[in-house]
C-alpha positions in Angstrom: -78.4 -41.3 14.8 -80.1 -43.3 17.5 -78.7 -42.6 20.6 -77.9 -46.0 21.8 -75.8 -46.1 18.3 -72.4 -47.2 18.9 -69.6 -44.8 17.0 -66.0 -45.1 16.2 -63.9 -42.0 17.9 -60.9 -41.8 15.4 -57.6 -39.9 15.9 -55.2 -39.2 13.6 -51.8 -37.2 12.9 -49.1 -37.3 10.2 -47.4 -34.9 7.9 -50.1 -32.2 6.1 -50.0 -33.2 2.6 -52.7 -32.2 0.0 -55.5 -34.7 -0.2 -55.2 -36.3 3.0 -59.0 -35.3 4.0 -60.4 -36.4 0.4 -58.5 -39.7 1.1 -59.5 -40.4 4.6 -62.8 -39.1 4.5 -63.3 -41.5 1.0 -62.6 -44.2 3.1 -65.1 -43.8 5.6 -67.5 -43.2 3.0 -66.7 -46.7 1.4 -67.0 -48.1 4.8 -70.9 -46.7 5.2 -70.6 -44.9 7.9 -71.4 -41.6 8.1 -69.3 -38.3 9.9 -71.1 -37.0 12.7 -68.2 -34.7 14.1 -64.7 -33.6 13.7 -62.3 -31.3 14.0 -59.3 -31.3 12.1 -56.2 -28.7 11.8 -52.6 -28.5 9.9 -50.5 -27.3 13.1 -46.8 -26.6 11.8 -46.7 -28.7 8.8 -48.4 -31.7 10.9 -52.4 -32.7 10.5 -54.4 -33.4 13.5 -57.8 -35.0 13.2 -60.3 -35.9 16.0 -63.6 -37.5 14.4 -66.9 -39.4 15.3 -68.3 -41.3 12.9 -71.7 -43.7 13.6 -72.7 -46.7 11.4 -74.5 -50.2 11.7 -72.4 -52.5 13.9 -71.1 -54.1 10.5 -70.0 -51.2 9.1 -68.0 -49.6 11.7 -66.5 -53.1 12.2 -65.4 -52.7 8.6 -64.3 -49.7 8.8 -62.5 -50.8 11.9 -60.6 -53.6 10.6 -59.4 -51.1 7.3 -57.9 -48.5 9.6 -54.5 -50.0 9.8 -53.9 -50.0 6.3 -55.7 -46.6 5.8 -53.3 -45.0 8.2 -50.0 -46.5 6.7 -51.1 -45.6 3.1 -51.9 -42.2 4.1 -48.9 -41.9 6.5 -51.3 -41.4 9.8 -51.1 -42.7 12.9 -54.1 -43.5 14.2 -56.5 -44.6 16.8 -59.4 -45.7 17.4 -62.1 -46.3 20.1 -66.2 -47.5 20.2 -68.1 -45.0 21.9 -72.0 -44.3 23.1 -73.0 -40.6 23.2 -72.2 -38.7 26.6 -75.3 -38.0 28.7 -74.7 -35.6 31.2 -76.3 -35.9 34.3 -77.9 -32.6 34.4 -78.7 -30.4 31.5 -75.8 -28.0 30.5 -75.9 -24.4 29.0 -73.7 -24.0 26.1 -71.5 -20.3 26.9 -68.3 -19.2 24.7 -64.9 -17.2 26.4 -63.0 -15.8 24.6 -59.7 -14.7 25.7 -56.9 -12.4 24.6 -53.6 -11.3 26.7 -49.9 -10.8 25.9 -48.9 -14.3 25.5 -47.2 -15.6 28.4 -46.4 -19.4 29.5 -49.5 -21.1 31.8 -52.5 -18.7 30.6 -54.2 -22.4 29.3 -53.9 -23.6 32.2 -54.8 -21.1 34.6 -58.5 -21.0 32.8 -58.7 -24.9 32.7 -58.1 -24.7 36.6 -60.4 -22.1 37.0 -63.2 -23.6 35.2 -62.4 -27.1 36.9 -62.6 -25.7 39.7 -66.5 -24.8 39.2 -67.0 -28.5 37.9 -67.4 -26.7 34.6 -66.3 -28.9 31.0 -65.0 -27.2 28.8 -66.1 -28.7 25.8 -63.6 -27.0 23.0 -60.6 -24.8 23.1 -58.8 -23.0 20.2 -56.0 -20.9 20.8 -53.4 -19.1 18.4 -50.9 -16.9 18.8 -50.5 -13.3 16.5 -48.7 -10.1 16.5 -50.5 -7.0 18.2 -51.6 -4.2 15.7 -49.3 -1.0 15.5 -46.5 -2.7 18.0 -46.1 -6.3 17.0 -45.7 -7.6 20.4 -46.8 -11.3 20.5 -50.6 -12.1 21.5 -52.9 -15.1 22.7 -56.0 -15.6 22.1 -58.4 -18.4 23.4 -61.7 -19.3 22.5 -63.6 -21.9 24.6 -66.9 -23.7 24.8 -68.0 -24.6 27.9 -70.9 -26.5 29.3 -72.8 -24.6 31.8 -74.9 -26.5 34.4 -78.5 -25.1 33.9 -78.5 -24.3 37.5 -75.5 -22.4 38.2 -76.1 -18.9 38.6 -74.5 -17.6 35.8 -74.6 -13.4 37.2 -72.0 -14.6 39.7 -70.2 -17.1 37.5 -69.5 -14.2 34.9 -68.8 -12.0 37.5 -66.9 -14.1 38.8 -64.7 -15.3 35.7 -64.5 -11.3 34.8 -63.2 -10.5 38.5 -60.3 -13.5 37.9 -59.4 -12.2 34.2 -59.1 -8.7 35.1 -56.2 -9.9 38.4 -54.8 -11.9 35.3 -54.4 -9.2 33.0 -56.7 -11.1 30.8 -59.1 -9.1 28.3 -62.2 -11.7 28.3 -65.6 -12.0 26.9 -68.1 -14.3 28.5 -71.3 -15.2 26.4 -74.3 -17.8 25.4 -73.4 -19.4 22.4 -75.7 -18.2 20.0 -77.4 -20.7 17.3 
């Protein structure tokens, strides 16, 4: 894609039924334009979808004008937004955390305020929640991407992060993301 390419951020969430992705995706596809990312998940009987999609001016116009109906067939509420690429203003390093701890109320938010904080984006966060081995007591996990300014000094900001888990009670890893 060209990167001054207009795309159409979509959002959507209804009821998780069977087919919803083949039908919403088949739509796009009919529209020409073309998927560049997503993320979707069925959360407690509901679907969530975040997508990008890029496509002449025409087609996303299309597209845009067929949501409506898309969404009301499919039983999804939607939105939608036109969008340019983000440029950040410096170049980032892509690290992962990852997270685990006896689940307890604020742990998203504690690591969100660390990291904004530091000026630091985080770029994606997954969390779930499972029973320990052996004693079934109820875990959380987090996984994170962040974007890294290339010049932080990322000895202290590890040390750093692993100094704040471990007052937390947090058990944490701290990595590049590797391609």
């Amino acid at each position: 894609m060209a990167s001054d390419t207009e795309s159409l951020v979509i959002t959507a969430s209804g009821e998780d039924k069977i087919g919803l992705v083949e039908g919403f995706t088949r739509r796009i596809s009919e529209s020409a334009c073309n998927i560049e990312e997503s993320r979707m998940a069925a959360l407690g009987g509901r679907f969530a979808l975040l997508m990008r999609v890029s496509g002449s001016w025409d087609a996303l116009a299309k597209l845009e004008a067929r949501l409506p109906a898309v969404g009301e067939e499919l039983g999804l509420s939607l939105t939608q937004q036109r969008t340019r690429p983000n440029r950040p203003e410096k170049p980032l390093i892509p690290y992962t955390v990852e997270v685990a701890a006896l689940d307890q109320p604020g742990i998203v938010n504690s690591l969100a305020n660390f990291f904004a904080r530091l000026h630091i984006n985080i770029e994606a966060l997954e969390t779930e929640t499972y029973p320990a081995p052996h004693t079934g007591a109820p875990m959380f996990a987090v996984h994170m991407t962040l974007g890294i300014p290339a010049d932080a000094h990322i000895a202290t900001l590890r040390g750093d992060f692993l100094d704040y888990c471990d007052d937390q009670n947090l058990d944490a890893t701290f990595e590049p993301v590797r391609i």
